[in-house]
NUKE-238757 format. One record per residue (C-alpha): y, x, z; residue in one letter; chain. Coordinates in steps of 0.25 Angstrom, whole numbers, always signed. Layout:
<nodes>
<<Y,X,Z>,A,A> ...
</nodes>
This chain:
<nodes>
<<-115,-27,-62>,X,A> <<-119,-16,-70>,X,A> <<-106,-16,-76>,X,A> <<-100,-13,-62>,X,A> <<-109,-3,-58>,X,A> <<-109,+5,-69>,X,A> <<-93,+5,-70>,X,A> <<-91,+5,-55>,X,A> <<-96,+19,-55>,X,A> <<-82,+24,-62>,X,A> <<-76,+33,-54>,X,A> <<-61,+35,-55>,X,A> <<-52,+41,-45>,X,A> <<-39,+48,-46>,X,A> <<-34,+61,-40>,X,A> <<-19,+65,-41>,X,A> <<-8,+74,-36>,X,A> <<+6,+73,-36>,X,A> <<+15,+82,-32>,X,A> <<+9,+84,-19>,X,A> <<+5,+70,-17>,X,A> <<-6,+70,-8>,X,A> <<-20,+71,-18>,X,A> <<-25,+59,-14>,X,A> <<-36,+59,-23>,X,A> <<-45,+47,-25>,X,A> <<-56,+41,-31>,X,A> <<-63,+29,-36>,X,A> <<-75,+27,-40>,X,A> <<-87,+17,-44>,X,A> <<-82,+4,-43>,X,A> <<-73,+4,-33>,X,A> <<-59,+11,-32>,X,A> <<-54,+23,-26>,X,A> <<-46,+28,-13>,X,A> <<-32,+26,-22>,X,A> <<-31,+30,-36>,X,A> <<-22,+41,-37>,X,A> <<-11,+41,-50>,X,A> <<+0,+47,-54>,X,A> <<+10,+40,-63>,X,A> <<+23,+32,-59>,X,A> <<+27,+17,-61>,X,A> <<+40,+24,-70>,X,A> <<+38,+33,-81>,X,A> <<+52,+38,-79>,X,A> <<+47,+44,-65>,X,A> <<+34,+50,-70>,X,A> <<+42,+61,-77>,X,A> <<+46,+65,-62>,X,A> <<+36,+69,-56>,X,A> <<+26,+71,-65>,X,A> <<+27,+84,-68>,X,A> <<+24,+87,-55>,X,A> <<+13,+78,-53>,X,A> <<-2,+80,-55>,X,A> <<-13,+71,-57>,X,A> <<-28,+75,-52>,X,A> <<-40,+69,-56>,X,A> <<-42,+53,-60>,X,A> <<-57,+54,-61>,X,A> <<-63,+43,-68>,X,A> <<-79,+44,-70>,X,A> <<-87,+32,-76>,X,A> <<-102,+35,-73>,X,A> <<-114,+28,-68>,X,A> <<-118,+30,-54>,X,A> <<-127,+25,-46>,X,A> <<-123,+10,-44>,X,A> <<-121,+12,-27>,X,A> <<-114,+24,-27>,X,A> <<-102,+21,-31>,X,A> <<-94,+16,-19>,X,A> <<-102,+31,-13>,X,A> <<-96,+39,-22>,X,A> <<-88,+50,-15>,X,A> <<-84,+60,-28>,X,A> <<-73,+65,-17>,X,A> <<-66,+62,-5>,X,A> <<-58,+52,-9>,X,A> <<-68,+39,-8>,X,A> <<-65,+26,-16>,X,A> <<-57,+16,-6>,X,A> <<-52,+7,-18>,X,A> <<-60,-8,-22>,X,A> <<-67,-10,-34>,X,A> <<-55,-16,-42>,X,A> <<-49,-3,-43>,X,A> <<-61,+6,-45>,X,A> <<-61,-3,-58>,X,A> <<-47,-1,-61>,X,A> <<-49,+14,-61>,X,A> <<-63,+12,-70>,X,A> <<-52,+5,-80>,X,A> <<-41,+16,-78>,X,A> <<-56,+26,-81>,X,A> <<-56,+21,-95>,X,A> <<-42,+23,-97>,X,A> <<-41,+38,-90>,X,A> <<-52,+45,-100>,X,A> <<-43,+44,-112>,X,A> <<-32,+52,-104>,X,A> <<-42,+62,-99>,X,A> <<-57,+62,-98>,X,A> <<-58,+72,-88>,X,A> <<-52,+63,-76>,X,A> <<-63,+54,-77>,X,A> <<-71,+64,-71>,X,A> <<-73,+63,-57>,X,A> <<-77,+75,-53>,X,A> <<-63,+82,-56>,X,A> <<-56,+80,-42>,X,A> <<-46,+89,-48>,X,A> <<-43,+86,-62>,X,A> <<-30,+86,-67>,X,A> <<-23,+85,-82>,X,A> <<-9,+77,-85>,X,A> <<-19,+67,-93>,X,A> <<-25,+63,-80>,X,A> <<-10,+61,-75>,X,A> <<-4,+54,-85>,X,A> <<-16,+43,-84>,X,A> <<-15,+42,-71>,X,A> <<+2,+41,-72>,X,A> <<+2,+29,-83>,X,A> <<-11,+22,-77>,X,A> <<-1,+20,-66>,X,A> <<+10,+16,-72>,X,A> <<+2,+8,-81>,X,A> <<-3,-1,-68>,X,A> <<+9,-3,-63>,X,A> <<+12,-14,-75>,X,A> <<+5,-24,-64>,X,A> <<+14,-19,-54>,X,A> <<+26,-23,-62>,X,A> <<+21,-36,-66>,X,A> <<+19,-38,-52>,X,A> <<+34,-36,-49>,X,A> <<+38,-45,-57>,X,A> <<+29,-55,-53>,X,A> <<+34,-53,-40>,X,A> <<+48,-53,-44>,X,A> <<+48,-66,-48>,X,A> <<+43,-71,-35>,X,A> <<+57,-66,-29>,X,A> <<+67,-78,-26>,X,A> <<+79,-77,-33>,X,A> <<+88,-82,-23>,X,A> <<+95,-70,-22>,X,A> <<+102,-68,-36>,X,A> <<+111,-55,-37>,X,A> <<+119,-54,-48>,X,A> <<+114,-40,-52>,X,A> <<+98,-40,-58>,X,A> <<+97,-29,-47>,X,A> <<+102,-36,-36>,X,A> <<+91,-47,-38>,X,A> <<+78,-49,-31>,X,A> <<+69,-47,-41>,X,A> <<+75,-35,-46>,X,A> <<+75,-30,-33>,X,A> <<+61,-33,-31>,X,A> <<+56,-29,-45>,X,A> <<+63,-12,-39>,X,A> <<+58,-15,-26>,X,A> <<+43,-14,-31>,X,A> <<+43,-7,-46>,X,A> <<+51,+5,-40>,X,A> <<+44,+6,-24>,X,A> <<+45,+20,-20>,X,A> <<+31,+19,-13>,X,A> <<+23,+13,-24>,X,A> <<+31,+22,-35>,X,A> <<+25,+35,-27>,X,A> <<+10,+30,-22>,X,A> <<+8,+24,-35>,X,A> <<+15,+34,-44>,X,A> <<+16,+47,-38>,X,A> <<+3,+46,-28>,X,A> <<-6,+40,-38>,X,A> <<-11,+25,-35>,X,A> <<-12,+11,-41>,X,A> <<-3,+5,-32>,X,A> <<+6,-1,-41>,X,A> <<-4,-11,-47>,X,A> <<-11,-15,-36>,X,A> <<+3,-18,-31>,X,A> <<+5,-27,-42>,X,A> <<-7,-35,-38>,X,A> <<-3,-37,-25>,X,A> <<+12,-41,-31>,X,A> <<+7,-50,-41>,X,A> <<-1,-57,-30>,X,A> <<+9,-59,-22>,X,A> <<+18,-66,-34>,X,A> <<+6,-75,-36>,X,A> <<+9,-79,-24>,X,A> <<+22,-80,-24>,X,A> <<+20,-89,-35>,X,A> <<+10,-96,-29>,X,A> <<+0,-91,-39>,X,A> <<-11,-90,-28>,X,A> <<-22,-86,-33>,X,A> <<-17,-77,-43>,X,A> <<-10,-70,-31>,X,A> <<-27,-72,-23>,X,A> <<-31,-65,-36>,X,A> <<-23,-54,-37>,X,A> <<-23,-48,-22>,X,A> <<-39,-52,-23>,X,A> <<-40,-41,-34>,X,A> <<-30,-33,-28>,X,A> <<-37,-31,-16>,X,A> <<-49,-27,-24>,X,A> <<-39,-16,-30>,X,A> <<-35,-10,-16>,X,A> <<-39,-17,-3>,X,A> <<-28,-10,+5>,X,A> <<-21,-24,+0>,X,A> <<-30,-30,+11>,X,A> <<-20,-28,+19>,X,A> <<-12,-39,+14>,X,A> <<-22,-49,+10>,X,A> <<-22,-58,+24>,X,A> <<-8,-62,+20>,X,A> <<-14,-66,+6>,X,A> <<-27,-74,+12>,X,A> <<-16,-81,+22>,X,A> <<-5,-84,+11>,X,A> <<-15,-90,+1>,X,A> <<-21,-99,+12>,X,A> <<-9,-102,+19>,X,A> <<-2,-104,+5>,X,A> <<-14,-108,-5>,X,A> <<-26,-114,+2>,X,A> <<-16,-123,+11>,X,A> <<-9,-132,-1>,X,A> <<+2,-136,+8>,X,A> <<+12,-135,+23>,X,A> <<+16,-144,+32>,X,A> <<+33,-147,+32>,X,A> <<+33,-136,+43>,X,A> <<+27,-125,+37>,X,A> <<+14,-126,+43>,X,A> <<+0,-127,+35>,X,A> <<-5,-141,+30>,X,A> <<-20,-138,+34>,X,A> <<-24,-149,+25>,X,A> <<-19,-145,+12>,X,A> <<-30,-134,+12>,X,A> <<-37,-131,-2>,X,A> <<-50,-126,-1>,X,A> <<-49,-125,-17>,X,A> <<-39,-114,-16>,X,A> <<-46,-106,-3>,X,A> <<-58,-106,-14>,X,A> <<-49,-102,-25>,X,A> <<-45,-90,-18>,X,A> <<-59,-86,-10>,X,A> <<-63,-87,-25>,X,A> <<-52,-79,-29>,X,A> <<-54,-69,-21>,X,A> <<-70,-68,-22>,X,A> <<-70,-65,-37>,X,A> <<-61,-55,-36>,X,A> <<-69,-48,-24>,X,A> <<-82,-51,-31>,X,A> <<-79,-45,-42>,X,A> <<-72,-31,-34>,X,A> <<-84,-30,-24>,X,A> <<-96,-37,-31>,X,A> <<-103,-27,-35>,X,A> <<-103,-18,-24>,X,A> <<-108,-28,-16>,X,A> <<-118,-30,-26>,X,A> <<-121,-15,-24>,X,A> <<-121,-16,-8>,X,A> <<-109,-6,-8>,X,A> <<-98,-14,-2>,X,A> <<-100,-9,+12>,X,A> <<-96,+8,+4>,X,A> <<-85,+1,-3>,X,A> <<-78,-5,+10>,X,A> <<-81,+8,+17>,X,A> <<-73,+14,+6>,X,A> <<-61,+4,+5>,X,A> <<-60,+4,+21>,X,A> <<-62,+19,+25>,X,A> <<-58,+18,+41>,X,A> <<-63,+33,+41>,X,A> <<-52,+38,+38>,X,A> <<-43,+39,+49>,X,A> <<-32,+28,+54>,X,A> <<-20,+35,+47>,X,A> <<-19,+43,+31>,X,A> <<-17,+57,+32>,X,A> <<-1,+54,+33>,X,A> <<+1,+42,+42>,X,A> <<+4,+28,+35>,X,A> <<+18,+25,+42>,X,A> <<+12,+14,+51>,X,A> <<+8,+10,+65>,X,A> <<-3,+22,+65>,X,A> <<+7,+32,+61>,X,A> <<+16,+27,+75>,X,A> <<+1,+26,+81>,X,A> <<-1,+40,+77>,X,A> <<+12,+47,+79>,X,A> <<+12,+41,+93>,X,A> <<-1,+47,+97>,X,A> <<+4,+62,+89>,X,A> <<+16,+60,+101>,X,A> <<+7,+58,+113>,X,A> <<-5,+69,+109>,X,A> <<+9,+79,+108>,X,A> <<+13,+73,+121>,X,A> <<+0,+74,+127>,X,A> <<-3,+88,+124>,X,A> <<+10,+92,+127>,X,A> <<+10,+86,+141>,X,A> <<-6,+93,+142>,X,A> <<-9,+76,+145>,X,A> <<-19,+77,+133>,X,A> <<-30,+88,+130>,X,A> <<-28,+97,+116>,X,A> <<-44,+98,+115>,X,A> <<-46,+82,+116>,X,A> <<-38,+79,+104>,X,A> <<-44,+73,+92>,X,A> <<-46,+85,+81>,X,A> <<-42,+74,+71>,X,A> <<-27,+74,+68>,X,A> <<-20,+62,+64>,X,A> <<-9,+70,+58>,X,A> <<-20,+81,+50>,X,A> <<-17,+73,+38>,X,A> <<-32,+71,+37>,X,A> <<-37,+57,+34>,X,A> <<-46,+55,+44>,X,A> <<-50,+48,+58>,X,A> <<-42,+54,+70>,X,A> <<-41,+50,+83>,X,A> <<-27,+49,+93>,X,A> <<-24,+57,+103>,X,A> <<-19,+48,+113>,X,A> <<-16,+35,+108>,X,A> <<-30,+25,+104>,X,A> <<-37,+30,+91>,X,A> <<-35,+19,+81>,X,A> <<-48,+12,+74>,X,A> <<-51,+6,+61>,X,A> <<-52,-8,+69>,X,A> <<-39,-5,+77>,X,A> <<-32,-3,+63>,X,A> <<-37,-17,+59>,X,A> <<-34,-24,+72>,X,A> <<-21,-21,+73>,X,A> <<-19,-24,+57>,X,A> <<-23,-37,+59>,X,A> <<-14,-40,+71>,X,A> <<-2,-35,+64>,X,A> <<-5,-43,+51>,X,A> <<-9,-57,+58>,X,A> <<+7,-61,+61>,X,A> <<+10,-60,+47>,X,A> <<-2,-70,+43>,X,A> <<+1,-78,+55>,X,A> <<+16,-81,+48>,X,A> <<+11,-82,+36>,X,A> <<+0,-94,+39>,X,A> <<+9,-101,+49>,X,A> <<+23,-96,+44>,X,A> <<+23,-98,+29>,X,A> <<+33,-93,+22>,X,A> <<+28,-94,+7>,X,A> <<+26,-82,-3>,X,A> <<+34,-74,+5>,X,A> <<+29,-74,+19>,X,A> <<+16,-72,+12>,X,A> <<+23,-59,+6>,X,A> <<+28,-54,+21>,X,A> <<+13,-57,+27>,X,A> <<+8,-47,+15>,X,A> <<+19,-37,+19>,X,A> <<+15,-39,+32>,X,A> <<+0,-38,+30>,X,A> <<+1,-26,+23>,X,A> <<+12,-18,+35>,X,A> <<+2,-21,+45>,X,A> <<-9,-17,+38>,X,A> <<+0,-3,+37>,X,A> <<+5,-3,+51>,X,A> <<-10,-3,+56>,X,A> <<-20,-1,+47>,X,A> <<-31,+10,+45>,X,A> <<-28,+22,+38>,X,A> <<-15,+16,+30>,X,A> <<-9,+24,+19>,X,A> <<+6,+25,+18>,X,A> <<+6,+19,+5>,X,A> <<+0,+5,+10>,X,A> <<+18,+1,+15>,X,A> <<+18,-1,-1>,X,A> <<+10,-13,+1>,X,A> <<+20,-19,+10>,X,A> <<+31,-13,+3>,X,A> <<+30,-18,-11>,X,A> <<+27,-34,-5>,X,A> <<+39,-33,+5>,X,A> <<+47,-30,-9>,X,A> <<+47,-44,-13>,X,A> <<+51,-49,+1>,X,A> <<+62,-38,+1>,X,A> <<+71,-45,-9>,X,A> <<+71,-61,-2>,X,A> <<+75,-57,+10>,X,A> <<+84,-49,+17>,X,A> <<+75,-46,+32>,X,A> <<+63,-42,+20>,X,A> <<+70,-33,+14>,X,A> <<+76,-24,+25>,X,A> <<+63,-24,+30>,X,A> <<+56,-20,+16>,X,A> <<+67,-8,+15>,X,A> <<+62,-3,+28>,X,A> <<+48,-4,+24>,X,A> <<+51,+0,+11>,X,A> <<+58,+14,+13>,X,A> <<+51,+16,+26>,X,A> <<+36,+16,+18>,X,A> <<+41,+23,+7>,X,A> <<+47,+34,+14>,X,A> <<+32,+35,+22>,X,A> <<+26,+36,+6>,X,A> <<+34,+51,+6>,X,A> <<+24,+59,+11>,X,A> <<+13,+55,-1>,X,A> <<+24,+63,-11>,X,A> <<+26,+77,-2>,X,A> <<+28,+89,-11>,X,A> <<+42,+94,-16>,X,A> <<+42,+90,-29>,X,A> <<+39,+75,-26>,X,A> <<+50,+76,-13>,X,A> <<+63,+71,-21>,X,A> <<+54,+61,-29>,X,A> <<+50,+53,-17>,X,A> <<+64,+55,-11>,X,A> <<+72,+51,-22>,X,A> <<+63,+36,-25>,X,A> <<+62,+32,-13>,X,A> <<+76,+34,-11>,X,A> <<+80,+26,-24>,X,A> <<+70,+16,-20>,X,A> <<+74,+13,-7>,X,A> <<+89,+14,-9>,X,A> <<+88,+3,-21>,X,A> <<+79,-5,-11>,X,A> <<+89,-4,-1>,X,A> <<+101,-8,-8>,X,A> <<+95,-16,-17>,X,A> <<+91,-26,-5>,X,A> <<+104,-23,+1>,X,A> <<+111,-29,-12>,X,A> <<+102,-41,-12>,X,A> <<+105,-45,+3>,X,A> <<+118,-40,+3>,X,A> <<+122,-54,+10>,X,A> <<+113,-52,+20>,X,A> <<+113,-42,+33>,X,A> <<+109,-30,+30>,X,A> <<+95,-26,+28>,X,A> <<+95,-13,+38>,X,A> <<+98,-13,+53>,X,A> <<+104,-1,+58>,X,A> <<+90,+5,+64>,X,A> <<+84,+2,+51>,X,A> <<+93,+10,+44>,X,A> <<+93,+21,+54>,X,A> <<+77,+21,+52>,X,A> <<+78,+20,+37>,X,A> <<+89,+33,+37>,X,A> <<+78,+40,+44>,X,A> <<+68,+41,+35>,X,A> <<+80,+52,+27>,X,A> <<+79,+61,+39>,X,A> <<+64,+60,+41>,X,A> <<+62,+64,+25>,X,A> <<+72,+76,+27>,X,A> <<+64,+81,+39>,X,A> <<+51,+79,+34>,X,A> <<+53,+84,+20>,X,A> <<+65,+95,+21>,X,A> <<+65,+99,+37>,X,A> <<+50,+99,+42>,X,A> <<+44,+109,+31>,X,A> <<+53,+121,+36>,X,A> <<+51,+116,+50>,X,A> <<+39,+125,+60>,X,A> <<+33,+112,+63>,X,A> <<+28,+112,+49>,X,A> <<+16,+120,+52>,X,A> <<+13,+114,+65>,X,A> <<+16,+98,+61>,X,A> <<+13,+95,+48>,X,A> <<+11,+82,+49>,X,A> <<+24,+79,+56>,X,A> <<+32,+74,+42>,X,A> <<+21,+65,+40>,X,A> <<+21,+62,+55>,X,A> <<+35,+57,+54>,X,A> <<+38,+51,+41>,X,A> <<+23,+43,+45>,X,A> <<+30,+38,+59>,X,A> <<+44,+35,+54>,X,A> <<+38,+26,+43>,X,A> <<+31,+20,+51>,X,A> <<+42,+16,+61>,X,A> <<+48,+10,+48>,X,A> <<+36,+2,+44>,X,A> <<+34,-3,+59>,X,A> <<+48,-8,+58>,X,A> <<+47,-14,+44>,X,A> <<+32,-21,+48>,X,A> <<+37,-27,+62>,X,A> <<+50,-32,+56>,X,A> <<+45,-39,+43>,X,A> <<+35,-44,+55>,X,A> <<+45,-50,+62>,X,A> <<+52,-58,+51>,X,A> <<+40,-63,+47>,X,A> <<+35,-69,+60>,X,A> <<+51,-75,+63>,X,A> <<+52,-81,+48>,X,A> <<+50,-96,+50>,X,A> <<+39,-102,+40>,X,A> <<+44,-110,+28>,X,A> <<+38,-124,+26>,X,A> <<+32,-128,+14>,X,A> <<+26,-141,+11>,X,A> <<+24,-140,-2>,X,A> <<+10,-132,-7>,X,A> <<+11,-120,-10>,X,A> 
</nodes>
């Protein structure tokens, strides 16, 4: 314990810049991790040269000193609190040790401002350095593929598909490598639990999204579809002819393998601060309601609709004089301040709302997934599932959280045609509402031209490998899909020089936020409804 205490008081946090990206500096500190560890560094060396002249790396702090033993989780050094768990709080001390022999001054935490090319080639190749899970992790996951569908070309077949799909994703490329963060492992971890399942390797699988959890808790959203799975697939050895569950086959030696499992791993990530009597600051940091329903630039989801819709009528309402100017709230949902506002005609949305209405969008999907089974792979559309309606209506969601549905609808994208068409919408729709993370001049034709070569390989790529099949877009899909060219045009090239520029700000924001999320909408409800039509396969045999 004194072990903990003492190292628990590290502080490590990281403040970069890009090229205009927004500064989102963020610290962790004492034990526990940070708001999101900003870095700089990118998954290929070959696109490092780029941009990286034009890039610039602020402070990674890193201090190791003894505090008092409570006041770690109450450190507020800056603004930006910690809302990470203890796991990567630890993974930053680690990276500490490393960091001091590229440049000592970073460790201090006071400098909010530090800057120097040693700090940003550390922060770079740190990166780089853990995406070697990531790339295990693909190829774990690409081995899980069926190889039914053989081309005769290695790039017509699935596994190469896939193994482009997720190595070379436009979203993860730029949030991991251009907007600073650890993505790129902790996606590794949730891939390889997924293959653990997907080779029936269970409680490696329990293990891994265990301590993935305790790494980022916004994989919560998913984790109803891996207590179900393992119960439904695990504890229950064995299915009646039809499909259905054969109660009787029930292992308890399994459910206390897993409850095991997944006690250790949370003893040993949260064990000391309850030791310490600070697990109530910790949770009040990892689950910060305070700050308003939506980001400063709204997450493309049901909200953004929510919000936009409420814009419309308060315009409406003054407009028509039905609506007083004095009565309405100072706090503007398009001020691009993080914060609580209320609406102006339409319900304000609570905390609790959010949660409610979560957790009626979510409960289909489990529903299929205990009474429907349909193996590893209606697991894998449940945790897509579970992570889009944890976007659509959740509490002050990021626009980055659609890569958590993005990268696990890969693997369903190569097996079946109605999977990919809808993982190309969601795909190309998600990324495109990424954009406004990379807003300067010099970052513009960088962001255009990858996400362009991304999504045209994606899309004829899948088009090669179900070329027998119909096609993958109907024509109102591709109409949408078209529009997002248009919509880049005027917000990038025609709005600047425009009057409303002054007046409406927000209004490219606005616009790329609400036609995104008509996109989403359309990819979450139509993935919804092949899951609930699918039929369950029976299996008799234990799984």
């Amino acid at each position: 314990m004194a072990l903990w205490q003492e190292r628990s008081q590290s502080i490590l946090g990281t403040q970069s810049a890009s090229c205009g990206c927004r500064a989102l500096k963020k610290r962790s500190g004492t034990g526990w991790g940070a708001q999101g560890t900003d870095n700089t560094g990118f998954r290929r060396p070959q696109l490092d040269c780029c941009v990286k002249n034009g890039c610039r790396a602020k402070t990674e702090s890193v201090e190791t000193k003894k505090q008092p033993s409570n006041g770690g989780v109450y450190t507020a050094t800056s603004e930006w609190t910690l809302d990470y768990p203890p796991f990567f709080a630890w993974f930053e001390y680690i990276l500490s040790h490393v960091a001091k022999y590229f440049d000592q001054e970073m460790l201090n935490v006071r400098n909010l401002n530090y800057s120097s090319s040693r700090t940003l080639l550390f922060q770079r190749f740190s990166v780089i350095f853990m995406d070697v899970l990531f790339v295990y992790a693909v190829h774990e996951c690409c081995k899980c593929i069926d190889g039914k569908k053989v081309g005769k070309e290695l790039t017509e077949k699935p596994k190469f598909i896939l193994s482009v799909l997720l190595l070379w994703n436009f979203g993860l490329l730029i949030v991991d490598h251009i907007h600073f963060q650890y993505n790129g492992f902790l996606f590794g971890l949730m891939l390889l639990s997924i293959a653990r399942l997907f080779q029936k390797r269970h409680m490696e699988g329990a293990f891994f999204f265990a301590v993935l959890l305790h790494f980022k808790h916004i994989y919560l959203y998913v984790a109803p579809a891996y207590g179900v799975y393992l119960l439904r697939s695990y504890c229950f050895t064995a299915n009646k002819p039809d499909g259905s569950i054969r109660w009787n086959s029930f292992s308890f030696v399994r459910v206390i393998s897993l409850g095991l499992v997944v006690f250790l791993v949370s003893a040993l990530s949260l064990g000391p601060f309850l030791a310490l009597n600070q697990l109530p600051q910790v949770f009040s940091r990892l689950f910060p309601f305070k700050r308003g329903l939506c980001h400063a630039y709204w997450a493309p989801n049901f909200w953004a609709l929510y919000n936009a819709l409420d814009k419309v009528l308060s315009v409406i309402g003054l407009k028509l004089k039905f609506l007083d100017p004095n009565n309405i709230p100072k706090a503007s949902m398009t001020s691009g301040l993080v914060q609580q506002f209320q609406h102006t005609v339409l319900p304000s949305v609570t905390p609790l709302t959010t949660l409610i209405c979560t957790l009626i969008a979510i409960l289909p999907s489990i529903f299929c997934l205990w009474f429907k089974p349909q193996g590893p792979r209606g697991f894998l559309r449940c945790l897509t599932l579970c992570a889009l309606s944890s976007f659509m209506f959740g509490w002050h969601v990021h626009e980055k959280a659609i890569l958590l549905a993005i990268l696990p609808m890969s693997l369903l994208s190569v097996q079946k045609a109605g999977d990919a068409s809808i993982f190309l919408i969601l795909t190309t729709t998600g990324h495109y509402s990424l954009f406004p993370l990379l807003f300067t001049a010099p970052e513009l034709p960088i962001k255009i031209l990858l996400m362009l070569l991304f999504t045209i390989y994606s899309i004829s790529s899948l088009k090669t490998l179900f070329r027998k099949e119909k096609p993958l877009f109907n024509w109102m899909e591709t109409f949408y899909l078209l529009g997002l060219g248009p919509l880049e045009v005027c917000c990038e090239f025609v709005f600047p020089f425009t009057s409303w520029k002054v007046k409406y700000p927000f209004l490219p924001l606005l616009l790329t936020s609400v036609y995104c999320a008509v996109g989403i909408t359309y990819a979450w409800f139509k993935l919804y409804v092949s899951v609930l039509i699918d039929p369950p396969v029976g299996k008799t045999k234990k799984q």
